[in-house]
MARBA-3410 file (N, C-alpha, C, O; in Angstrom, 1 decimal):
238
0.8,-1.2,0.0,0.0,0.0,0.0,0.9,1.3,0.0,2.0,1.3,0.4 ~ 0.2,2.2,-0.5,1.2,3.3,-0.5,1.8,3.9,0.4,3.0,4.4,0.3 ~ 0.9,3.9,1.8,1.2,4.7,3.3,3.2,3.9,3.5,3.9,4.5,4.3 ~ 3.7,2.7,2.8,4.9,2.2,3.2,5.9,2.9,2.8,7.0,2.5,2.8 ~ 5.7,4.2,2.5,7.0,5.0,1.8,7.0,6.0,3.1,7.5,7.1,2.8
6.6,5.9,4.2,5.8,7.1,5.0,6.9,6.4,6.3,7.3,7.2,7.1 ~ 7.3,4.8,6.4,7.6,4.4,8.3,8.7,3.6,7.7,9.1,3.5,6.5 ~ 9.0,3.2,8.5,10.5,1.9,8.8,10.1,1.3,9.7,9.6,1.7,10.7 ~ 10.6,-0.1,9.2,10.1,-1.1,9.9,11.7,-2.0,10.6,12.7,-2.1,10.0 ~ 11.5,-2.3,11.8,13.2,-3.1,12.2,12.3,-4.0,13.3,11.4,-3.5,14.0
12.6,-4.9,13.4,12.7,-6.2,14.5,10.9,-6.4,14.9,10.5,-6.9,15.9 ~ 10.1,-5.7,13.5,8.7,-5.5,13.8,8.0,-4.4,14.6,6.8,-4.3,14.9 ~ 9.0,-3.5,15.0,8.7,-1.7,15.3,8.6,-1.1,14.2,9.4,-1.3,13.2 ~ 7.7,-0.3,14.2,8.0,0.9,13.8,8.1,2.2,13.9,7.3,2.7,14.7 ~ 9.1,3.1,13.1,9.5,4.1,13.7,9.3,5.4,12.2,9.2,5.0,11.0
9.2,6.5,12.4,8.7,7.1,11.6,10.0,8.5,11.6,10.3,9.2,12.7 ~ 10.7,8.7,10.4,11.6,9.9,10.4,11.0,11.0,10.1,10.0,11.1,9.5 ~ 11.6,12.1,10.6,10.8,13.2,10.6,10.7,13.4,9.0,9.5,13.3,8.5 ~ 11.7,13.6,8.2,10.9,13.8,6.5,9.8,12.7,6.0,9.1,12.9,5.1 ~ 9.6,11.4,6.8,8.8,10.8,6.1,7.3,11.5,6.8,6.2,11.6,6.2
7.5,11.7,7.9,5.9,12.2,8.8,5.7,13.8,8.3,4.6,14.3,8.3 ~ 6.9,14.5,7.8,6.3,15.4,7.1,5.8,15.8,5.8,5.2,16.7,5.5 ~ 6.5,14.1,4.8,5.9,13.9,3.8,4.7,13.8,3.8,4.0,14.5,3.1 ~ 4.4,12.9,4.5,2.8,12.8,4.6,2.0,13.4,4.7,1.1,13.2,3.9 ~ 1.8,14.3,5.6,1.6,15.5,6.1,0.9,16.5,4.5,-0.1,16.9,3.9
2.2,16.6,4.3,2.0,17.6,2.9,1.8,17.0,1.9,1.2,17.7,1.0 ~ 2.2,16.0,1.7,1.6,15.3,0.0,0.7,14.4,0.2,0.3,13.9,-0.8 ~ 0.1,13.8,1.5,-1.1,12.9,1.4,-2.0,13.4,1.8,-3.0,13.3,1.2 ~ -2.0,14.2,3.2,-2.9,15.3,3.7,-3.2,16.7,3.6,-4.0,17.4,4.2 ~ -2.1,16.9,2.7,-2.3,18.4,2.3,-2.4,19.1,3.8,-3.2,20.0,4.1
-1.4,18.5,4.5,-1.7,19.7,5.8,-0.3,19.9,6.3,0.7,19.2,6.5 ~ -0.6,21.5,6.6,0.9,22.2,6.6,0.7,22.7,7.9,0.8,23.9,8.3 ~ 0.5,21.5,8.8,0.6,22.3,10.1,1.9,22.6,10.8,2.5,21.5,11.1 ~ 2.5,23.5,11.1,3.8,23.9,11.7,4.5,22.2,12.2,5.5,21.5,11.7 ~ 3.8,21.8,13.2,4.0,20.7,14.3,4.5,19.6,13.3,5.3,18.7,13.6
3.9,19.7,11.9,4.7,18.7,11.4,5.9,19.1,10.3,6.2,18.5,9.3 ~ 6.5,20.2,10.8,7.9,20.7,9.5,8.9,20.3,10.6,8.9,20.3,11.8 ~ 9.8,20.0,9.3,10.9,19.1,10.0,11.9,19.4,10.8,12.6,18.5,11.3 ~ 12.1,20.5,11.0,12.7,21.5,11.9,11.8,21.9,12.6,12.3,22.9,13.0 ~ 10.2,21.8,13.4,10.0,22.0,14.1,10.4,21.6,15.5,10.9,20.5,15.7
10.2,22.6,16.5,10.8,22.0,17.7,9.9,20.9,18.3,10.3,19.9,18.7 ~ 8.4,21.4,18.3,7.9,20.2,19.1,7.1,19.4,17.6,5.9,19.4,17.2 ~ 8.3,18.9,17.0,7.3,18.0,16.0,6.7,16.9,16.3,7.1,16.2,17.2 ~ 5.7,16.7,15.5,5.1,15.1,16.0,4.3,14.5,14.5,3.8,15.3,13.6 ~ 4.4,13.4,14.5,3.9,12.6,13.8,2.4,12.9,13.6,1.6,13.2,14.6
2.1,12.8,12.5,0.5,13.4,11.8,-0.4,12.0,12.3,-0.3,10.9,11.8 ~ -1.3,12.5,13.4,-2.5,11.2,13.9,-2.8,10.9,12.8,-3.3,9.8,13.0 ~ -2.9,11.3,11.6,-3.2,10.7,10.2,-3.0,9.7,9.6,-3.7,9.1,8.8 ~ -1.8,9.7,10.0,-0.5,8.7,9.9,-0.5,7.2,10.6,-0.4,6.2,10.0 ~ -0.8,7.4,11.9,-0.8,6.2,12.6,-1.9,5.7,12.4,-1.8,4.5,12.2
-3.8,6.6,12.5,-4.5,6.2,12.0,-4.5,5.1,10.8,-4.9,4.0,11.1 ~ -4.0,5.4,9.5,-3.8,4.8,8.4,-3.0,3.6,8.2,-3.2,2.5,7.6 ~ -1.7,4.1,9.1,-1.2,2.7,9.3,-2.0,1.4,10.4,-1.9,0.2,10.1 ~ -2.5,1.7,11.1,-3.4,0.8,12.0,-4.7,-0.3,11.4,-5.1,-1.4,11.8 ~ -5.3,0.7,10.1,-6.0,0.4,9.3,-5.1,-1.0,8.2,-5.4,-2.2,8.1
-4.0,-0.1,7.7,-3.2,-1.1,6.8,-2.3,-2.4,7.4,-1.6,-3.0,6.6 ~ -2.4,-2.7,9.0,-2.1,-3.5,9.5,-3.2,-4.3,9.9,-3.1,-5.5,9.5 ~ -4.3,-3.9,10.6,-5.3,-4.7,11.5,-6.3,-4.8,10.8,-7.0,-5.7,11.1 ~ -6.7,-4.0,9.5,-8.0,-4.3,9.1,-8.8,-3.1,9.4,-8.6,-2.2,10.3 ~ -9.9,-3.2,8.4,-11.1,-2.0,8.7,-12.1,-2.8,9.4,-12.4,-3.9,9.0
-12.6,-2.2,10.5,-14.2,-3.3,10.9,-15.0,-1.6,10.9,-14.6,-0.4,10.9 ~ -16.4,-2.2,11.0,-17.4,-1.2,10.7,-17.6,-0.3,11.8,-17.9,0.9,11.5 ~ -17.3,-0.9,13.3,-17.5,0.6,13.9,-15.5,0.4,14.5,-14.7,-0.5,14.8 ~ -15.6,1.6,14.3,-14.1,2.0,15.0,-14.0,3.2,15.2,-14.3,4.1,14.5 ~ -13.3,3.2,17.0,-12.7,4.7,17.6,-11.6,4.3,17.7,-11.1,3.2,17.6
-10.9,5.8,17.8,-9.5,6.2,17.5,-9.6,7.5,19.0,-10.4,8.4,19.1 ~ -8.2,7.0,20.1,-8.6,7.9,21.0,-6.6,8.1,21.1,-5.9,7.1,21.4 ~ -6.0,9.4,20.8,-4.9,10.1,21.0,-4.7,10.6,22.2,-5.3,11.7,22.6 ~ -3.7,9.5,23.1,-3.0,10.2,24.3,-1.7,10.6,24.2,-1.3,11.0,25.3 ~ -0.7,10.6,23.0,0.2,11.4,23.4,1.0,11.8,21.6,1.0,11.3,20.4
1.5,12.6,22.1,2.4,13.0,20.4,3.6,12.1,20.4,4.5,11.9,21.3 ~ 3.4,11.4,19.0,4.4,10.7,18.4,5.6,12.2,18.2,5.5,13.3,17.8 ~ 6.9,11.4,18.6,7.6,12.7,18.1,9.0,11.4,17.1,8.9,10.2,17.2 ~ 10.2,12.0,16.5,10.3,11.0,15.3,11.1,9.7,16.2,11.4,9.7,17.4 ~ 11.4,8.7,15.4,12.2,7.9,15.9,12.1,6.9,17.3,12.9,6.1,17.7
11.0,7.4,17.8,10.4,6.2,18.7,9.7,4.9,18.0,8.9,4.7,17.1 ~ 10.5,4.0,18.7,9.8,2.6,18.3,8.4,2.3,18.5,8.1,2.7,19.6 ~ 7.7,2.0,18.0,6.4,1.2,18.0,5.8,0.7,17.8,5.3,0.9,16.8 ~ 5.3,-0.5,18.6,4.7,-1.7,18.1,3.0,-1.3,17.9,2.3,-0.8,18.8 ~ 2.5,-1.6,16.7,1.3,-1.4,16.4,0.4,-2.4,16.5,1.0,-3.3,15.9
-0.9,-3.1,17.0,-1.7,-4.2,16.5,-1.5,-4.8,15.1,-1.5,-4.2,14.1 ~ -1.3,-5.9,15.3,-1.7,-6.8,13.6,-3.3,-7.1,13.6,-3.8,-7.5,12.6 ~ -4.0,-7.0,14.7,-5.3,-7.2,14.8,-6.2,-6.6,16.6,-5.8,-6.5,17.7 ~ -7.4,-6.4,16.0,-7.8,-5.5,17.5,-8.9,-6.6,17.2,-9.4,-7.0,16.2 ~ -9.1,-7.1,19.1,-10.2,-7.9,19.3,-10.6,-6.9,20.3,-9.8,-6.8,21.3
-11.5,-6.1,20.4,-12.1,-5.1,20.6,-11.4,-3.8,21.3,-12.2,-3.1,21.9 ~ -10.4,-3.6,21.3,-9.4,-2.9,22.0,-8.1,-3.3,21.9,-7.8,-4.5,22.3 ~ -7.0,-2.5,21.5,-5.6,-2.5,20.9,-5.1,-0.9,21.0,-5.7,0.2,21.0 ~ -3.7,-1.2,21.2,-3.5,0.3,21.4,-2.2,0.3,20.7,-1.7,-0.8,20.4 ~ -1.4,1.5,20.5,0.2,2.1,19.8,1.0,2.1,20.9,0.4,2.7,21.8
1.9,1.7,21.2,2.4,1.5,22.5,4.3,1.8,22.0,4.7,1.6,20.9 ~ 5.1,2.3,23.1,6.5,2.2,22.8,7.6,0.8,23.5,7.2,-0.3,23.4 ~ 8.4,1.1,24.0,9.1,0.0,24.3,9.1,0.0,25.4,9.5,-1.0,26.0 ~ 8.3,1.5,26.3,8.3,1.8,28.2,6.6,1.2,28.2,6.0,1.2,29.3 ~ 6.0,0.7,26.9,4.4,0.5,27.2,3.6,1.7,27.5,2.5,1.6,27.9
4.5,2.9,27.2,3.8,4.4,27.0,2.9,4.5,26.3,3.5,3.7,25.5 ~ 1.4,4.7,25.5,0.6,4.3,24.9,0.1,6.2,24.2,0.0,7.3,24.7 ~ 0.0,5.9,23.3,0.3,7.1,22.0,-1.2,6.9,21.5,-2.0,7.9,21.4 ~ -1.4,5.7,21.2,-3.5,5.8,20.8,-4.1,4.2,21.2,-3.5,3.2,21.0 ~ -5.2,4.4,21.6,-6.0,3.5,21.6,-7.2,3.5,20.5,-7.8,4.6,20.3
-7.6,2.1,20.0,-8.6,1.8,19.0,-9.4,0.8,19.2,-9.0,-0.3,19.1 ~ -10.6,1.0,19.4,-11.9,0.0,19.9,-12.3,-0.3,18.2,-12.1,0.5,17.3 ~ -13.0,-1.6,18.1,-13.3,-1.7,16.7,-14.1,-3.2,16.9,-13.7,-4.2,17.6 ~ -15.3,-3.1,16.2,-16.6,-4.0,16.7,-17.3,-4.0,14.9,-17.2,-3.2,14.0 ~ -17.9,-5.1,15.0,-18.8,-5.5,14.2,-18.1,-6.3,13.0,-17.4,-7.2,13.4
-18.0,-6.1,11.6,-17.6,-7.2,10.7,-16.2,-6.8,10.6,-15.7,-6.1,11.4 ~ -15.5,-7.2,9.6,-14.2,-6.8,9.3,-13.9,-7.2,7.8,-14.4,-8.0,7.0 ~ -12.6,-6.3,7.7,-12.3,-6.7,5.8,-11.0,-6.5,6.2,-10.6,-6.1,7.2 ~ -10.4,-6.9,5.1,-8.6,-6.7,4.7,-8.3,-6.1,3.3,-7.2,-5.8,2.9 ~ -9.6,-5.9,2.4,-9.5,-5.5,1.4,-8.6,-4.3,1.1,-8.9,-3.1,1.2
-7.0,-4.8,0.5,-6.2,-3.3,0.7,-7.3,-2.1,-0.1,-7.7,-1.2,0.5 ~ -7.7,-2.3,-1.5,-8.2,-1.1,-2.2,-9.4,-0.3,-1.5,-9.3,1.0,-1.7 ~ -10.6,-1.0,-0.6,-10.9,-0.1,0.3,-10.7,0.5,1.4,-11.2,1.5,1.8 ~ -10.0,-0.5,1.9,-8.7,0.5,2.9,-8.0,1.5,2.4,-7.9,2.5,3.2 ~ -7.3,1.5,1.2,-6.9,2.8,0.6,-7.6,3.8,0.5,-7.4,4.9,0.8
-9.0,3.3,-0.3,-9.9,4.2,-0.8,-9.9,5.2,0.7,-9.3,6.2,0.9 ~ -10.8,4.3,1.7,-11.1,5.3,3.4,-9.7,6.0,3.7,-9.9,7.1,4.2 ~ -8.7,5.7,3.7,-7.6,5.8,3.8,-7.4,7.8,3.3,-7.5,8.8,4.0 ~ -7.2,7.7,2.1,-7.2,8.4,1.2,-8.3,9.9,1.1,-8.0,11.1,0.9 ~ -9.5,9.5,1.2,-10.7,10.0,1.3,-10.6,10.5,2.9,-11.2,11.6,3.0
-10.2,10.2,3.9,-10.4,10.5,5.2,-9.0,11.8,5.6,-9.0,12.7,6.4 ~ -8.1,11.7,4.8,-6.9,11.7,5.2,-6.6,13.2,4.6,-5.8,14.0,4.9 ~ -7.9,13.2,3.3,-7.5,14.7,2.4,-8.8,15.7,3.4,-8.7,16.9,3.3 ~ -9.8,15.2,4.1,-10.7,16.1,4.7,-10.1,16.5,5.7,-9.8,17.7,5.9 ~ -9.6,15.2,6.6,-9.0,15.9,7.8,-8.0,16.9,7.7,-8.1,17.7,8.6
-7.0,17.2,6.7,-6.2,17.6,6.6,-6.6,19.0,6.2,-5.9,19.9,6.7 ~ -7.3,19.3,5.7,-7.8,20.4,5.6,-9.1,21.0,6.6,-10.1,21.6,6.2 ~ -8.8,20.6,7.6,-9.5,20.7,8.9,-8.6,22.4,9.0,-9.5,23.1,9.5 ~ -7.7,23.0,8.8,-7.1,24.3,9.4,-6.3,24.5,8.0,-5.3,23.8,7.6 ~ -7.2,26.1,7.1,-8.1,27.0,7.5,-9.6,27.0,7.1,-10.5,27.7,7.4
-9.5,25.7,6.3,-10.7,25.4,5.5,-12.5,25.5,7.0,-13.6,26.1,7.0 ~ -11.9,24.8,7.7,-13.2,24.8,9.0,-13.3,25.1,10.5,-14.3,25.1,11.3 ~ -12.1,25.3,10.6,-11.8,25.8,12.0,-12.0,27.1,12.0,-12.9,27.5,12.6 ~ -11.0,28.4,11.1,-11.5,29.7,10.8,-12.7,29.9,11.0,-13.0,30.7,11.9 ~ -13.7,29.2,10.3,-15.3,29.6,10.4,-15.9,29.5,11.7,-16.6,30.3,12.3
-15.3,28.5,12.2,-15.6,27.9,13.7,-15.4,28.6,14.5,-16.4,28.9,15.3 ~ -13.6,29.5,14.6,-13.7,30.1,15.4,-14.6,31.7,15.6,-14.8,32.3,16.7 ~ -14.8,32.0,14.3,-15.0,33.6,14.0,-16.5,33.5,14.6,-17.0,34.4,15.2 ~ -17.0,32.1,14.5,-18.4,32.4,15.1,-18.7,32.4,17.1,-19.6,32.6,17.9 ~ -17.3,32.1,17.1,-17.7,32.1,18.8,-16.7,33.2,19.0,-16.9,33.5,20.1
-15.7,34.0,18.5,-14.9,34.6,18.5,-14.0,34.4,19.4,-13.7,35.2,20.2 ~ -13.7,33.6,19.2,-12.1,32.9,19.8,-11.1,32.5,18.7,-11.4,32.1,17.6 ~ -10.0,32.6,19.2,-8.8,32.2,18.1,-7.8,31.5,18.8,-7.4,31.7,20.0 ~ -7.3,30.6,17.9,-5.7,30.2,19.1,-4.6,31.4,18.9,-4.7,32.5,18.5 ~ -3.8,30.7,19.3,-2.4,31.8,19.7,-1.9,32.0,18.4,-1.4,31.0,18.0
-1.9,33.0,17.6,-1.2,33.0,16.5,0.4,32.5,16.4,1.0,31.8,15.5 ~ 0.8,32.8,17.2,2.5,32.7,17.5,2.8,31.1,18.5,3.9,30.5,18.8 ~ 1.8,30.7,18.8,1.9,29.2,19.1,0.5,28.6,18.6,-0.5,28.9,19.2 ~ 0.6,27.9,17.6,-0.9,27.9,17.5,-1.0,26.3,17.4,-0.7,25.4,16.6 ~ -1.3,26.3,18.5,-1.8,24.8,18.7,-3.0,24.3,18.8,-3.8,24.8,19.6
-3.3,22.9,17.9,-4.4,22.8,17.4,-3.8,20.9,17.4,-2.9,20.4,16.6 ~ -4.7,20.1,18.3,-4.4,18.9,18.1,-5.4,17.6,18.2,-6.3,17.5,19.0 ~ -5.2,16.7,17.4,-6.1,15.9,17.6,-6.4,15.0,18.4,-5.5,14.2,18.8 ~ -8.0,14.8,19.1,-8.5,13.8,20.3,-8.5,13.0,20.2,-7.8,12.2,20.7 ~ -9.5,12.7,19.0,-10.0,11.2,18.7,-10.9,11.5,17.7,-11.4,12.6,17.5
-11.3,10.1,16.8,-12.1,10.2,15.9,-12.8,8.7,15.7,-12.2,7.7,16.3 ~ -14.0,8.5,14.9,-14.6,7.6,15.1,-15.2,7.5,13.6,-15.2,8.4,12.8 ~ -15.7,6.1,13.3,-16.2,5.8,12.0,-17.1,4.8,12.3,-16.7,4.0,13.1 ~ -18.5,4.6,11.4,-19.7,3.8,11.3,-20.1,3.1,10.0,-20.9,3.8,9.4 ~ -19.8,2.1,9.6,-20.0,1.6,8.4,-20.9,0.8,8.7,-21.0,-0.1,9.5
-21.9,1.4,7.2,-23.4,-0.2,7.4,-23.3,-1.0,7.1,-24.1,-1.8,7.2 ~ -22.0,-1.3,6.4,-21.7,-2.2,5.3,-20.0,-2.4,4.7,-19.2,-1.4,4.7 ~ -19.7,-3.6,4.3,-17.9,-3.2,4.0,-17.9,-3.8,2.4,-17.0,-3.4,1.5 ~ -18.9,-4.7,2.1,-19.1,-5.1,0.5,-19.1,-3.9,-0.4,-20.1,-3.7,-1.0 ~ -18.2,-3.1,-0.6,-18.2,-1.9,-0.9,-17.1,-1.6,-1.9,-16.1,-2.2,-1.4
-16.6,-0.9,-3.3,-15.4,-1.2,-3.9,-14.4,0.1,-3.3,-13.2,0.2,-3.5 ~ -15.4,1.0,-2.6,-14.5,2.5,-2.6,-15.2,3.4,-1.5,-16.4,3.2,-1.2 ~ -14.5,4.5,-0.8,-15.4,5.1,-0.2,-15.2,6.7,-0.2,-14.2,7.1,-0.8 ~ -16.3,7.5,0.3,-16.2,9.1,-0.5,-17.1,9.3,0.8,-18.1,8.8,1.3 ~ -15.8,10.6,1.3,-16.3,11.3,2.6,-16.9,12.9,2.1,-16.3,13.4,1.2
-17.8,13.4,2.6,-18.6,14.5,2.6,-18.6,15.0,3.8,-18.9,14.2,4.7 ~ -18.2,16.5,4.3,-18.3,17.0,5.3,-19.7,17.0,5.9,-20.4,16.7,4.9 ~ -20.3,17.2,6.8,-21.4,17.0,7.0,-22.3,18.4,8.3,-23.5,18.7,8.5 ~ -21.1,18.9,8.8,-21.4,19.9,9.9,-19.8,20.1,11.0,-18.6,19.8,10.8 ~ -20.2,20.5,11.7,-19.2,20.9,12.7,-19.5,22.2,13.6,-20.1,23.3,13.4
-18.9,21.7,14.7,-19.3,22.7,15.9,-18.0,22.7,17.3,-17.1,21.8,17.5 ~ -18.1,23.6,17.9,-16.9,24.4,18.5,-17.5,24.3,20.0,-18.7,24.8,20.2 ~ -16.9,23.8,21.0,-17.6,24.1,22.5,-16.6,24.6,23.4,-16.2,23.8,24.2 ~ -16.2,25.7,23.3,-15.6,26.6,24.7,-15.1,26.0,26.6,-16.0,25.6,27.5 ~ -14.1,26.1,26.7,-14.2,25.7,28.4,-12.9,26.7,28.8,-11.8,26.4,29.2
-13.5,27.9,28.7,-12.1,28.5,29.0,-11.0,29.0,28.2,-11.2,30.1,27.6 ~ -10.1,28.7,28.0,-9.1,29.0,27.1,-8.8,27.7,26.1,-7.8,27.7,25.4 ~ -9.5,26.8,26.3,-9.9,25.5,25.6,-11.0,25.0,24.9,-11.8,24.4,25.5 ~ -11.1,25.0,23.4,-11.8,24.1,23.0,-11.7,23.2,22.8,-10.9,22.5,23.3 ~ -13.0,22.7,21.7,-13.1,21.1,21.2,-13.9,21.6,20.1,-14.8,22.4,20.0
-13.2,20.7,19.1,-13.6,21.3,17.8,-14.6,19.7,17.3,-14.2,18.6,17.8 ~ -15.8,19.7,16.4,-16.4,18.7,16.4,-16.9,18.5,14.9,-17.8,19.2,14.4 ~ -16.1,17.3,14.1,-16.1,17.6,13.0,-17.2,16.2,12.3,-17.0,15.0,12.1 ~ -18.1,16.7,12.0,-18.9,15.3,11.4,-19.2,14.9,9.7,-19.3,15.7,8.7 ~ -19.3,13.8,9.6,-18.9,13.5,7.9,-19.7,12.5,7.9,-20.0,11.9,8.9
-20.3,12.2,6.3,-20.9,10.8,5.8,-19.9,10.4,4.6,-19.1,10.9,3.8 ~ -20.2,9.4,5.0,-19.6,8.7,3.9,-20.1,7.3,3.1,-20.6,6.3,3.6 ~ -19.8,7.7,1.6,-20.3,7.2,0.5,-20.0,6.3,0.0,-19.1,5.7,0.6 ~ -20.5,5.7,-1.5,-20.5,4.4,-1.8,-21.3,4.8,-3.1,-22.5,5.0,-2.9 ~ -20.9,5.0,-4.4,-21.7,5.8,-5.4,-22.5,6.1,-5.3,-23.5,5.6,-5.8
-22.3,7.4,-4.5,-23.7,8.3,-4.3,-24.5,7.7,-3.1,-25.3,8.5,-2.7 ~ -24.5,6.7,-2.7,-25.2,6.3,-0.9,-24.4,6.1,-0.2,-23.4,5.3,-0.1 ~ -25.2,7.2,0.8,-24.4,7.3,2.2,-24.4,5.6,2.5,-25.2,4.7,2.1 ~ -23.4,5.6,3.3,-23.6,4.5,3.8,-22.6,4.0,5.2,-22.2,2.9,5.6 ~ -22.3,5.4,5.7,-22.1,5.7,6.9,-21.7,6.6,7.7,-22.0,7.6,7.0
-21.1,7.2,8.8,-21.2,8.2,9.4,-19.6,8.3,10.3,-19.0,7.3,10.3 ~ -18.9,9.4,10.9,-18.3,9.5,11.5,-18.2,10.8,12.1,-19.0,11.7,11.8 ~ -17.0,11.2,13.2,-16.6,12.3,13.7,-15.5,12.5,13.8,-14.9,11.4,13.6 ~ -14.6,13.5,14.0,-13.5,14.5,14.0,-13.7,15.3,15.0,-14.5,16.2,15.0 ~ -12.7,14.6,16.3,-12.7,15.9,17.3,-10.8,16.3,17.9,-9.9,15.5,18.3
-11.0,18.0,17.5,-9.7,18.0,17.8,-9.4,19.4,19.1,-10.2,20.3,19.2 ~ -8.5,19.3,19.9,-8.7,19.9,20.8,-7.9,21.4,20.5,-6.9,21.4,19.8 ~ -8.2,22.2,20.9,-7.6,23.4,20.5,-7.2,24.6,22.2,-7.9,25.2,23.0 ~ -5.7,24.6,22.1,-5.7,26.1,23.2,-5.2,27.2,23.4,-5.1,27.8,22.4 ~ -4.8,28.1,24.6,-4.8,29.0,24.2,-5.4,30.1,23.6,-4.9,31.1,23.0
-6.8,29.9,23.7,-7.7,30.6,23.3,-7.7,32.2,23.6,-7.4,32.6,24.7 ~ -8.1,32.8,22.8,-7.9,34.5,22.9,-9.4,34.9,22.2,-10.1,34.2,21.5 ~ -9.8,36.5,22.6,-11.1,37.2,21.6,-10.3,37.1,20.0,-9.1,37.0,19.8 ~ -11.2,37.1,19.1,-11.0,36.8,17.6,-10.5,38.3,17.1,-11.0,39.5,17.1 ~ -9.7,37.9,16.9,-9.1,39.6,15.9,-9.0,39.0,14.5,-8.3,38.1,14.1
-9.9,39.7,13.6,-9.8,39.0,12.1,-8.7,39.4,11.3,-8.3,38.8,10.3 ~ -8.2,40.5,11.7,-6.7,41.0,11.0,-6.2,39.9,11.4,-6.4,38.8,10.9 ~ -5.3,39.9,12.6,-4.0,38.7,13.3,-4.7,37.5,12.7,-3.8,36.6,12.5 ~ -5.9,37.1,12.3,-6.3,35.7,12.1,-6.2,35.6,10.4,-5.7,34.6,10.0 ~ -6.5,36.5,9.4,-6.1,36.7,8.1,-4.7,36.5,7.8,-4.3,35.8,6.8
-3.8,37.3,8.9,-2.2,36.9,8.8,-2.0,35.8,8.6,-1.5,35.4,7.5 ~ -2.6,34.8,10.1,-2.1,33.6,10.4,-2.2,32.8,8.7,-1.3,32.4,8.0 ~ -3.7,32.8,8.2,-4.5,32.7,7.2,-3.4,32.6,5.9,-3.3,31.6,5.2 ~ -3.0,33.4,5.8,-2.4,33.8,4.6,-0.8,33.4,4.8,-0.2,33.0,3.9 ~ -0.3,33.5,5.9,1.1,32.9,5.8,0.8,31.5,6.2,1.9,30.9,6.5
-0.3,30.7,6.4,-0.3,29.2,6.1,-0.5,28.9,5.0,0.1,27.8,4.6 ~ -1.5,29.7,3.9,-1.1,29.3,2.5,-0.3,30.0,1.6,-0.4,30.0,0.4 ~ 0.8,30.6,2.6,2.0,31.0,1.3,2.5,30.0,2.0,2.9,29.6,1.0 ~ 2.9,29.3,2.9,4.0,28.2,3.1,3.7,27.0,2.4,4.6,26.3,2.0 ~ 2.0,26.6,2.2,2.0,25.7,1.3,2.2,26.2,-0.4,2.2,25.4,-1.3
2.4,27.3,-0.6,2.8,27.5,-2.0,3.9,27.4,-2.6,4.2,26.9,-3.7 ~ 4.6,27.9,-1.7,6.0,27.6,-1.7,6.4,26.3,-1.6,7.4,26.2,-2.3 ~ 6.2,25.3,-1.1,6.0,24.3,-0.7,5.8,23.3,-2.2,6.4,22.4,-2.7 ~ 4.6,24.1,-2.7,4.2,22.9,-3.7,5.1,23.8,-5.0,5.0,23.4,-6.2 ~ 5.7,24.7,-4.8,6.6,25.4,-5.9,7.9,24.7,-5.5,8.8,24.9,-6.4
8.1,24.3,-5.0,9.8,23.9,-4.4,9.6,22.2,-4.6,10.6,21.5,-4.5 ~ 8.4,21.8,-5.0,8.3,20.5,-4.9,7.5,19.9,-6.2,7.1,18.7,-6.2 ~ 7.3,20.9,-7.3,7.0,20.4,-8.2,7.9,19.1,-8.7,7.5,18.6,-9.8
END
């Protein structure tokens, strides 16, 4: 599958280099979040990433949560599940635990619709910031820290009625913002398709802080020097 140009594998760990986790990042997810350039100080591995590999190891089953306790940062070993009998988790060599994944009802191995969800899941989330968070925030008027802007993922979840399926097509579906202070939670919901029928459901929740009143200049900046970094970006990498 394609996600294997992304990790390294040694003695059945795997460990992920910072150019490969920022490859991903920007050519599979199209997301240019700071946290994942390779010179960042606190980089970490794109939940995207492990998500996808977890999928391309253990299998898709129809209901599955994805719950992130801590940032992958590069070159930590990790043993992933080859299979989840209702509960499995990403663990290091101290048994530090990085995500846990519950996963119930049928199951498939089919690589091409694992790619397909894979693929389809991986280009929405990633354009989770400026594409739906912006809107999100302007409406409750809060913003993160321009100058630290941290914006990270909880957990996410998926509902399939069905896996007899050749391909899948995610559609945004809504999203909503709930305040606790200088902390959100951002709440991202999607259907997903099967030519043209829905034929299932999921969510995207990502935690956001440092919360400040919304200034739409300072937030246009942020705005616009995240899509000249991707321009540059896809100019230097044609």
């Amino acid at each position: 599958m394609f996600i294997e140009n992304f990790f390294s594998t040694s003695s059945e760990k795997i460990t992920f280099s910072r150019q490969q986790a920022s490859d991903f990042a920007k050519q599979i997810a199209d997301d240019f979040n700071p946290l994942h350039d390779i010179d960042a100080k606190r980089f970490c591995v794109p939940g995207d990433l492990l998500f996808s590999l977890i999928l391309a190891k253990a299998g898709l089953h129809q209901q599955m949560s994805f719950t992130f306790s801590g940032m992958v940062s590069n070159d930590i070993a990790l043993t992933f599940p080859k299979e989840i009998n209702g509960e499995a988790s990403i663990t290091d060599d101290n048994n530090k635990e990085y995500l846990r994944v519950s996963a119930s009802g049928d199951k498939t191995d089919d690589s091409e619709l694992i790619e397909s969800l894979i693929r389809s899941y991986v280009e929405f989330s990633g354009h989770t910031f400026p594409h739906i968070l912006v809107k999100l925030m302007a409406e409750k008027n809060v913003m993160i820290n321009p100058a630290r802007p941290m914006v990270m993922y909880e957990s996410m979840s998926i509902h399939l009625e069905r896996l007899d399926i050749p391909s899948v097509d995610l559609k945004f579906a809504g999203s909503t913002l709930t305040l606790d202070g200088k902390r959100g939670t951002a709440c991202l919901e999607f259907d997903l398709e099967s030519n043209g029928t829905v034929i299932g459901h999921g969510k995207k929740h990502m935690l956001l802080s440092g919360l400040r009143e919304y200034c739409p200049e300072v937030m246009d900046n942020v705005v616009n020097e995240y899509n000249l970094k991707k321009a540059t970006y896809l100019q230097d990498n044609k």
